[in-house]
MOPAC internal coordinates of N, CA, C and O (Angstrom, degrees):
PM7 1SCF
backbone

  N    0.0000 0     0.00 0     0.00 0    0    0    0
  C    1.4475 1     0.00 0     0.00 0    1    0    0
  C    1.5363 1   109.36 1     0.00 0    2    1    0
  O    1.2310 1   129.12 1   -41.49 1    3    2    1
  N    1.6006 1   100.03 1   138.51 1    3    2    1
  C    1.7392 1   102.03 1   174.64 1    5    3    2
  C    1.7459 1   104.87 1   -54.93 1    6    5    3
  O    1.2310 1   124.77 1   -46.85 1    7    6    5
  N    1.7253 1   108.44 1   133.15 1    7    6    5
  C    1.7492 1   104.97 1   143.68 1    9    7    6
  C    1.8188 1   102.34 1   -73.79 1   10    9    7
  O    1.2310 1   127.35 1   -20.36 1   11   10    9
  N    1.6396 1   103.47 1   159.64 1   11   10    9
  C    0.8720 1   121.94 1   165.52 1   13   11   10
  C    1.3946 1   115.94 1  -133.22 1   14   13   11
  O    1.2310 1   113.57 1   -56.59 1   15   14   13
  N    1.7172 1   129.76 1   123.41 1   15   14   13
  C    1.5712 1   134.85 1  -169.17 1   17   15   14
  C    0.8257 1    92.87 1  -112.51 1   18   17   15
  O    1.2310 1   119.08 1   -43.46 1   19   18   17
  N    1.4893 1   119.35 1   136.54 1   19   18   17
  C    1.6794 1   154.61 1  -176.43 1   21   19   18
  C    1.4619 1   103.43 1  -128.88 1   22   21   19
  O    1.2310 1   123.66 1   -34.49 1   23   22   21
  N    1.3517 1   110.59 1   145.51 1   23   22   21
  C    1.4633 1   107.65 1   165.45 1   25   23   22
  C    1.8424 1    98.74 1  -165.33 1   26   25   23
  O    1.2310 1   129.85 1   -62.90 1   27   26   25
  N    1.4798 1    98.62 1   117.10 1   27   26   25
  C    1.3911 1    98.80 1   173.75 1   29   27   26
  C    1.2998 1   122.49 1  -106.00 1   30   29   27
  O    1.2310 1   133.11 1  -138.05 1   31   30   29
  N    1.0899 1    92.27 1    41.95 1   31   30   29
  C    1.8098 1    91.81 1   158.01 1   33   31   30
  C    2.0570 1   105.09 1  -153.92 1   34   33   31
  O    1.2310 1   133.38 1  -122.33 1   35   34   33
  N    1.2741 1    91.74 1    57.67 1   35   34   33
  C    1.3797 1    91.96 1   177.92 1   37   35   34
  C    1.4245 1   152.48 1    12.07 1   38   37   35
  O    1.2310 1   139.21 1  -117.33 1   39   38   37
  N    2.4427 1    80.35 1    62.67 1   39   38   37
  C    1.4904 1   105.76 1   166.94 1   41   39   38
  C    1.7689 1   113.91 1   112.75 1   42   41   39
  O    1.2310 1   125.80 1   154.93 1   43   42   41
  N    1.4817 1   106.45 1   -25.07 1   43   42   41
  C    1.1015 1   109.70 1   160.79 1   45   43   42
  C    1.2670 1   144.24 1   -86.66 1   46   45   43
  O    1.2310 1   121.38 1   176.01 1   47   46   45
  N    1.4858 1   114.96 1    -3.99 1   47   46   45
  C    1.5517 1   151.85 1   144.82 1   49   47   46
  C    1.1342 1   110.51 1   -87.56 1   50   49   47
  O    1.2310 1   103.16 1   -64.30 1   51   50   49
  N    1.2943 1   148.54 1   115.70 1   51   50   49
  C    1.1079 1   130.73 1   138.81 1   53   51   50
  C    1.6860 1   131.69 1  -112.77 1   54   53   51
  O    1.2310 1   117.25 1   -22.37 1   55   54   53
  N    1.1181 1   122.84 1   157.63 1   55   54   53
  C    1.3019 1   107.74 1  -147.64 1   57   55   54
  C    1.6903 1    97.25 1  -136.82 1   58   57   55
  O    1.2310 1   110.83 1   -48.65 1   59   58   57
  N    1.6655 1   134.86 1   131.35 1   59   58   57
  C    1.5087 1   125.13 1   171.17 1   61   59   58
  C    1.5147 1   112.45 1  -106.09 1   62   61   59
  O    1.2310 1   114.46 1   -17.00 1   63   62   61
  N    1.0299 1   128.10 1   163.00 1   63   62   61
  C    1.3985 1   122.68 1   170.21 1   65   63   62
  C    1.7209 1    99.05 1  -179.08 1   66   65   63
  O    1.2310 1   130.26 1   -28.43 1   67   66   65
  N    1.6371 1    97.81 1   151.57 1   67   66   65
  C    1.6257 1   100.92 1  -169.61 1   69   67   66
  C    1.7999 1   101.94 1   -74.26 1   70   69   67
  O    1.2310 1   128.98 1   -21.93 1   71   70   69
  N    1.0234 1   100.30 1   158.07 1   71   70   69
  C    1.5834 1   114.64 1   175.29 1   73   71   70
  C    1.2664 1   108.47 1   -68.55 1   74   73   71
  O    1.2310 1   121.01 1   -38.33 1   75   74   73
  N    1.0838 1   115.68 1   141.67 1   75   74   73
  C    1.9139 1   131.90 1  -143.51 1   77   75   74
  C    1.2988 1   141.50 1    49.17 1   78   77   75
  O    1.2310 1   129.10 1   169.95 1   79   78   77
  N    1.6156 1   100.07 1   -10.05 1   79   78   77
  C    1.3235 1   125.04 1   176.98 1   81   79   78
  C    2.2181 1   108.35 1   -80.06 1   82   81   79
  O    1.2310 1   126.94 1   -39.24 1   83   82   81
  N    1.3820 1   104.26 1   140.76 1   83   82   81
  C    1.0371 1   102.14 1   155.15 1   85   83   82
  C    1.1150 1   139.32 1  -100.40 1   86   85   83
  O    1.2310 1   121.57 1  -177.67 1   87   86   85
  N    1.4038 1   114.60 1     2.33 1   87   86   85
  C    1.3457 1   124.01 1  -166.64 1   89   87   86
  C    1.9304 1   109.50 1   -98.62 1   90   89   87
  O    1.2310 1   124.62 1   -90.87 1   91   90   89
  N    1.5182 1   108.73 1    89.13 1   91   90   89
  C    1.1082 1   100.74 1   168.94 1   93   91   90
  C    2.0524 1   130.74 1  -102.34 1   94   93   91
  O    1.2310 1   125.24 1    -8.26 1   95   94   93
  N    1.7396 1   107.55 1   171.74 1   95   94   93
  C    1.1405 1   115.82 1   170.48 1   97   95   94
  C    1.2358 1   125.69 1   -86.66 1   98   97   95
  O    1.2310 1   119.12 1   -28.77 1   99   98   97
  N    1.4262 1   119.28 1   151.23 1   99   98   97
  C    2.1550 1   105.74 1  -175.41 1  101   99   98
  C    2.6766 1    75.57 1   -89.35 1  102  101   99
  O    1.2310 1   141.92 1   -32.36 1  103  102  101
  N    1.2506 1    75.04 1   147.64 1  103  102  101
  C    1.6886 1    91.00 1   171.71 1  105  103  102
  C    1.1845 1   109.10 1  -140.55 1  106  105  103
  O    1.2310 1   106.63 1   174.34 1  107  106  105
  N    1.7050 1   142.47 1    -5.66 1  107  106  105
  C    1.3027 1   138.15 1   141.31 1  109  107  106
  C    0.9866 1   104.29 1  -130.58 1  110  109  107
  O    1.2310 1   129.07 1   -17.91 1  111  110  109
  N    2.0241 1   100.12 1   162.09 1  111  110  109
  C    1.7329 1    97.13 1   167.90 1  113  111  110
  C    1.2697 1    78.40 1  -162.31 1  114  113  111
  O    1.2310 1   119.67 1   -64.54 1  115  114  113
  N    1.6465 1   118.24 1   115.46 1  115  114  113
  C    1.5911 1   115.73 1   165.76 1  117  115  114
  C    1.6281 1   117.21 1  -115.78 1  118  117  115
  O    1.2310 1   114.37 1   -34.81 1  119  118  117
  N    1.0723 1   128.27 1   145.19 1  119  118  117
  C    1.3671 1   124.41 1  -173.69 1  121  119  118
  C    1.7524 1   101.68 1   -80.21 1  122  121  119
  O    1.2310 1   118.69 1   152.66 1  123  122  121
  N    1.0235 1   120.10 1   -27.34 1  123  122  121
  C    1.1081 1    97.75 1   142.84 1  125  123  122
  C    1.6376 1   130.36 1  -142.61 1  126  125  123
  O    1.2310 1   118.07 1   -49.98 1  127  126  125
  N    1.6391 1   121.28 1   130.02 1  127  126  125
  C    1.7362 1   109.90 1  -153.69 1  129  127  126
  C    1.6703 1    99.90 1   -70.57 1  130  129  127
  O    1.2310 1   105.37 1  -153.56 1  131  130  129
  N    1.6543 1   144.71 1    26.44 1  131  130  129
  C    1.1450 1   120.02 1  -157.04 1  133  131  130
  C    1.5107 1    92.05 1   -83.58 1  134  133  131
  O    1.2310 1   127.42 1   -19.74 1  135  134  133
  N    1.6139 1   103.32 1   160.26 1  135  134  133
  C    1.8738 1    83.99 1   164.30 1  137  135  134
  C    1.6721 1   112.79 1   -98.43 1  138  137  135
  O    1.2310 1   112.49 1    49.98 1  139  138  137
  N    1.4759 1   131.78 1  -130.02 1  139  138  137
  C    0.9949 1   150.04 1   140.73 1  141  139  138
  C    1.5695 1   136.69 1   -27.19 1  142  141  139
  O    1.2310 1   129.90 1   138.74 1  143  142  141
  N    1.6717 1    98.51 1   -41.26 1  143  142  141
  C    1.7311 1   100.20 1  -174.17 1  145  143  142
  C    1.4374 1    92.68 1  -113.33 1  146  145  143
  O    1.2310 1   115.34 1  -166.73 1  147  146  145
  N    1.2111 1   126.45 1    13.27 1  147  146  145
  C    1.7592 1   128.80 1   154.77 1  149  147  146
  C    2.1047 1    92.36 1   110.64 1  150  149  147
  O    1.2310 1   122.42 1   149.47 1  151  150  149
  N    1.2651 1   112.96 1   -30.53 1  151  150  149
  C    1.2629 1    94.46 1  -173.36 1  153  151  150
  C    1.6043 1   124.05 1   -81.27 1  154  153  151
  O    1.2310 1   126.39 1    -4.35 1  155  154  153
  N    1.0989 1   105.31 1   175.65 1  155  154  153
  C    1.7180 1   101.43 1  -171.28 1  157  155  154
  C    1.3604 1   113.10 1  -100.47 1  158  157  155
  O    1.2310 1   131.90 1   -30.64 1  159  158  157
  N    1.5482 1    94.63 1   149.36 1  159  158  157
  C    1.3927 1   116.41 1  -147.99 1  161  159  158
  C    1.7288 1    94.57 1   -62.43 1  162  161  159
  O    1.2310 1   110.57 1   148.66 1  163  162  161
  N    1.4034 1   135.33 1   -31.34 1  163  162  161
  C    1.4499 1   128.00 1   179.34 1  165  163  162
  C    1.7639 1   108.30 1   -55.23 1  166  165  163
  O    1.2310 1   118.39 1   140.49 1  167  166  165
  N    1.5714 1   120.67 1   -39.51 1  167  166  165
  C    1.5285 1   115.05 1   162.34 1  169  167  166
  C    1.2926 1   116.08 1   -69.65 1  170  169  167
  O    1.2310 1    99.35 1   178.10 1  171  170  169
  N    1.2043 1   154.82 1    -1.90 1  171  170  169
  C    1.6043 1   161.93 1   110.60 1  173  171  170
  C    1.4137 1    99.00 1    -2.52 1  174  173  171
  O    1.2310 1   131.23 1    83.61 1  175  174  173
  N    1.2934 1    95.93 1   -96.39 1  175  174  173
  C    1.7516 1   136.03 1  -157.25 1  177  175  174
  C    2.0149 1    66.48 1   -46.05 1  178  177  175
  O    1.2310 1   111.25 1    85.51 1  179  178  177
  N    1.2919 1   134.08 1   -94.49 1  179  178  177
  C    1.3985 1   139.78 1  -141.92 1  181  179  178
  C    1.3431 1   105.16 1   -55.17 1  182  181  179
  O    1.2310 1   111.77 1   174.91 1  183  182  181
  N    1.2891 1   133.12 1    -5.09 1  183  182  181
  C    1.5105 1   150.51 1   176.93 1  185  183  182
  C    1.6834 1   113.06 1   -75.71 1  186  185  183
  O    1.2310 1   137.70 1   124.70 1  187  186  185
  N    1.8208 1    83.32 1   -55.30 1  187  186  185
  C    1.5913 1    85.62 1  -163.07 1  189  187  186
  C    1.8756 1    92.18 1   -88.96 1  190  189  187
  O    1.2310 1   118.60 1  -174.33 1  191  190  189
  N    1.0260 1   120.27 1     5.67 1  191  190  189
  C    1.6842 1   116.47 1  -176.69 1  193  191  190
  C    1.6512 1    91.73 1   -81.83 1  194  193  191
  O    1.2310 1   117.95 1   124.10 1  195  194  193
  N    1.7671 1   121.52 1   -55.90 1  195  194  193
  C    1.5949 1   127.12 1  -160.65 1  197  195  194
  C    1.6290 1   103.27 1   -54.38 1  198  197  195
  O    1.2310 1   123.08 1   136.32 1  199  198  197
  N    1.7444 1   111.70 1   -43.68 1  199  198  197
  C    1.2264 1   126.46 1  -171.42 1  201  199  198
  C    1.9466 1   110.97 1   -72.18 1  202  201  199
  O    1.2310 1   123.12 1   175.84 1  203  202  201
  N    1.0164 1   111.63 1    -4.16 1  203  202  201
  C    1.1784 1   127.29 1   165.45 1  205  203  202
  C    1.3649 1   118.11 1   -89.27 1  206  205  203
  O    1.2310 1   126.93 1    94.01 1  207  206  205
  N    1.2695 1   104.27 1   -85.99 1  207  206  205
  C    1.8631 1    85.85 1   156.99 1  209  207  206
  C    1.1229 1   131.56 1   -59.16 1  210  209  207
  O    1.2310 1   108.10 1   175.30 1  211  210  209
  N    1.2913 1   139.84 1    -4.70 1  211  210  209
  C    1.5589 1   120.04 1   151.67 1  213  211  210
  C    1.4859 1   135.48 1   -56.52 1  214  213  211
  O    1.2310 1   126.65 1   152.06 1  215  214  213
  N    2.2238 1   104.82 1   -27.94 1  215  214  213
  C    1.0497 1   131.66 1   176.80 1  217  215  214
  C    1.4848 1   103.89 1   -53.52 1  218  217  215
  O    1.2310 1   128.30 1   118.90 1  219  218  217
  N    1.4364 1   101.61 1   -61.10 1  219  218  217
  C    1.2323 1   129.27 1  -152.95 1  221  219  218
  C    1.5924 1   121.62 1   -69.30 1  222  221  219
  O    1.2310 1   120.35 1   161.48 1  223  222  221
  N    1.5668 1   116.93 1   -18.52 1  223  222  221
  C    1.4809 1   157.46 1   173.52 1  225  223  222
  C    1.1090 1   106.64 1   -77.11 1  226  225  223
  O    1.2310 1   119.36 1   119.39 1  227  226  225
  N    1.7250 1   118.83 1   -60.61 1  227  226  225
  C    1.2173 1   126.22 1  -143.32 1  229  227  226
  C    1.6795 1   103.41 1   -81.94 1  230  229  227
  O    1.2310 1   119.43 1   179.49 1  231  230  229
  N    1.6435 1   118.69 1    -0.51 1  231  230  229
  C    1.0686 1   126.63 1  -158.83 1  233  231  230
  C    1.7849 1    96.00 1   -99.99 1  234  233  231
  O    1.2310 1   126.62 1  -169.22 1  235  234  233
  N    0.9737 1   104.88 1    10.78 1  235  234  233
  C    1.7947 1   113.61 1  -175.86 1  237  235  234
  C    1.2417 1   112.69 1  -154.40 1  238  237  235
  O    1.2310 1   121.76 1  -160.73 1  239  238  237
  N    1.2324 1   114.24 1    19.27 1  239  238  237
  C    1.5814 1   119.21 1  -155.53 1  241  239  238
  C    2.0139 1    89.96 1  -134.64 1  242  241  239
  O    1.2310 1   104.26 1   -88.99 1  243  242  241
  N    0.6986 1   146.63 1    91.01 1  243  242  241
  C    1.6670 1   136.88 1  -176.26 1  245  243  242
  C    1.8024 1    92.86 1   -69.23 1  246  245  243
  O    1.2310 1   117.05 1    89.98 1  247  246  245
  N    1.3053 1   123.21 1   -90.02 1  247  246  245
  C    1.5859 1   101.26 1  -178.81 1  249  247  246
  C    1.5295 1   141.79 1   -27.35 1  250  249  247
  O    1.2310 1   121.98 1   160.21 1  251  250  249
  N    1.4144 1   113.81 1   -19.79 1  251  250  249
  C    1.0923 1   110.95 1   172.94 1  253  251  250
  C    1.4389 1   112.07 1   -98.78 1  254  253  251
  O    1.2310 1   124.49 1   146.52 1  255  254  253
  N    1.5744 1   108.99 1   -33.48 1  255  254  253
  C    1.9620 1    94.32 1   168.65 1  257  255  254
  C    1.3056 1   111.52 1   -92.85 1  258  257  255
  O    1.2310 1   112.27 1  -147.57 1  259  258  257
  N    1.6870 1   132.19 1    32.43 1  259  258  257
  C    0.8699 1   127.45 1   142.25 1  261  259  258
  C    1.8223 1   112.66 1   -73.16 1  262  261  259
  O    1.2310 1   129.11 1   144.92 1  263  262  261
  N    1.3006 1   100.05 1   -35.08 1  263  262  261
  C    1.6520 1   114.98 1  -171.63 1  265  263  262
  C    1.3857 1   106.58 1   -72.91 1  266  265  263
  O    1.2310 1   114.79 1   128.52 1  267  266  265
  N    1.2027 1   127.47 1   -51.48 1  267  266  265
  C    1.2149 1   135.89 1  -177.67 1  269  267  266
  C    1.4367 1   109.53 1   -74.28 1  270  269  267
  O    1.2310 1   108.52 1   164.49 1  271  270  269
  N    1.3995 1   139.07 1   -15.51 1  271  270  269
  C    1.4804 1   131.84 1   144.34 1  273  271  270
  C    1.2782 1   110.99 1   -68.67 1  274  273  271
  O    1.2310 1   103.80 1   142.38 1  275  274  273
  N    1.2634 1   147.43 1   -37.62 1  275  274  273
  C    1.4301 1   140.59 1  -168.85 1  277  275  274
  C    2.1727 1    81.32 1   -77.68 1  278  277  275
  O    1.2310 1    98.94 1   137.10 1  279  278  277
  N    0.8633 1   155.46 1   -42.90 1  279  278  277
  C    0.8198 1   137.51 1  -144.33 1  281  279  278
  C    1.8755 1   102.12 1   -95.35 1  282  281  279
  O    1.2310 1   120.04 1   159.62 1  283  282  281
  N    1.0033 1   117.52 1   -20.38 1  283  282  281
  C    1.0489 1   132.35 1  -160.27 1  285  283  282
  C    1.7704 1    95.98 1   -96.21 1  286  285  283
  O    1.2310 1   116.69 1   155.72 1  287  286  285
  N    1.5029 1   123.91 1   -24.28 1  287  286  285
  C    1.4098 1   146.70 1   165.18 1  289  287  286
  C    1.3187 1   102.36 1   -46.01 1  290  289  287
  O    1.2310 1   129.25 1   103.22 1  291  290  289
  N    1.6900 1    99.78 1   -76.78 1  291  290  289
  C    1.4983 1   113.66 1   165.44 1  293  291  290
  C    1.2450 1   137.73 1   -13.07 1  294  293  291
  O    1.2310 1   138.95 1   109.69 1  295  294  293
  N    1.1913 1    80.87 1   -70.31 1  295  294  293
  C    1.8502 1    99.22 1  -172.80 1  297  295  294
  C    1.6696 1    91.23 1   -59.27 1  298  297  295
  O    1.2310 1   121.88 1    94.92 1  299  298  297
  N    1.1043 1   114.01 1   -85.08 1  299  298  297
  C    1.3476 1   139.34 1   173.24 1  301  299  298
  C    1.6649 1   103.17 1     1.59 1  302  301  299
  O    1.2310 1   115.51 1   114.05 1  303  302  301
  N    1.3927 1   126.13 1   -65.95 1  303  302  301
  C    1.1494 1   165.30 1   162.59 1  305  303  302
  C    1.9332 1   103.33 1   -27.06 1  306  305  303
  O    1.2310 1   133.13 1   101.65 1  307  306  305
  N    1.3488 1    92.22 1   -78.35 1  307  306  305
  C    1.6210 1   119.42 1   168.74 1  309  307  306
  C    1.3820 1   102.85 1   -44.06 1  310  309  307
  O    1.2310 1   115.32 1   114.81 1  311  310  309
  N    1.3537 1   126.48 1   -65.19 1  311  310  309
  C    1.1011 1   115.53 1  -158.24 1  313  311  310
  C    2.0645 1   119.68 1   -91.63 1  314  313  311
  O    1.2310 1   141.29 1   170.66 1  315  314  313
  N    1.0658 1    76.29 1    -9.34 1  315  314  313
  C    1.9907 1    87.66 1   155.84 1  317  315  314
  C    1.4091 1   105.93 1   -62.37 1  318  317  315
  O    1.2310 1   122.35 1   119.27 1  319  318  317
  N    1.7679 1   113.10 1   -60.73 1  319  318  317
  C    1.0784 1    95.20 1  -173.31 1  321  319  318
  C    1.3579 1   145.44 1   -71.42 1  322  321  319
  O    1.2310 1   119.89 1   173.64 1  323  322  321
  N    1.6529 1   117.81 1    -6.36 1  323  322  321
  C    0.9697 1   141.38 1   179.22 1  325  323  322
  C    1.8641 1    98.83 1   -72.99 1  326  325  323
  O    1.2310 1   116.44 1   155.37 1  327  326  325
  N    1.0390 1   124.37 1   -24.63 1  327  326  325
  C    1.4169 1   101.89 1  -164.74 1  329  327  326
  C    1.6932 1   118.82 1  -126.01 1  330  329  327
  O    1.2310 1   120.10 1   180.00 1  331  330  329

């Protein structure tokens, strides 16, 4: 069965529970949700959701997985040189 994560207070609650079920668990609680680069973890979570559907688009989309390979170059590129 799907989990499903809820969080009503955008990320600093977070909450699991099975799909159709109402009965959920608390599975985070931070006093504060920012992460690492200062922003909060609900623009994270909404980051890695856009970058999902862009994946997921770009697979029927020729201009955009043309874009999303040059970007993926990049990175690619970037991160040679870093190491």
């Amino acid at each position: 069965m799907t989990d499903i994560y809820e969080s009503p207070d955008k990320g600093e609650t977070v909450y699991v529970r099975k799909f159709g079920s109402s009965i959920r668990e608390e599975v985070q609680k931070t006093p504060d949700p920012r992460t690492s680069d200062g922003r909060p973890l609900h623009e994270h979570i909404m980051e890695n959701k856009m970058w999902g559907e862009i994946r997921r688009l770009s697979k029927t989309n020729v201009p955009l997985a043309d874009a999303l390979d040059k970007v993926k170059m990049i990175y690619a590129l970037i991160k040679k040189e870093n190491n």
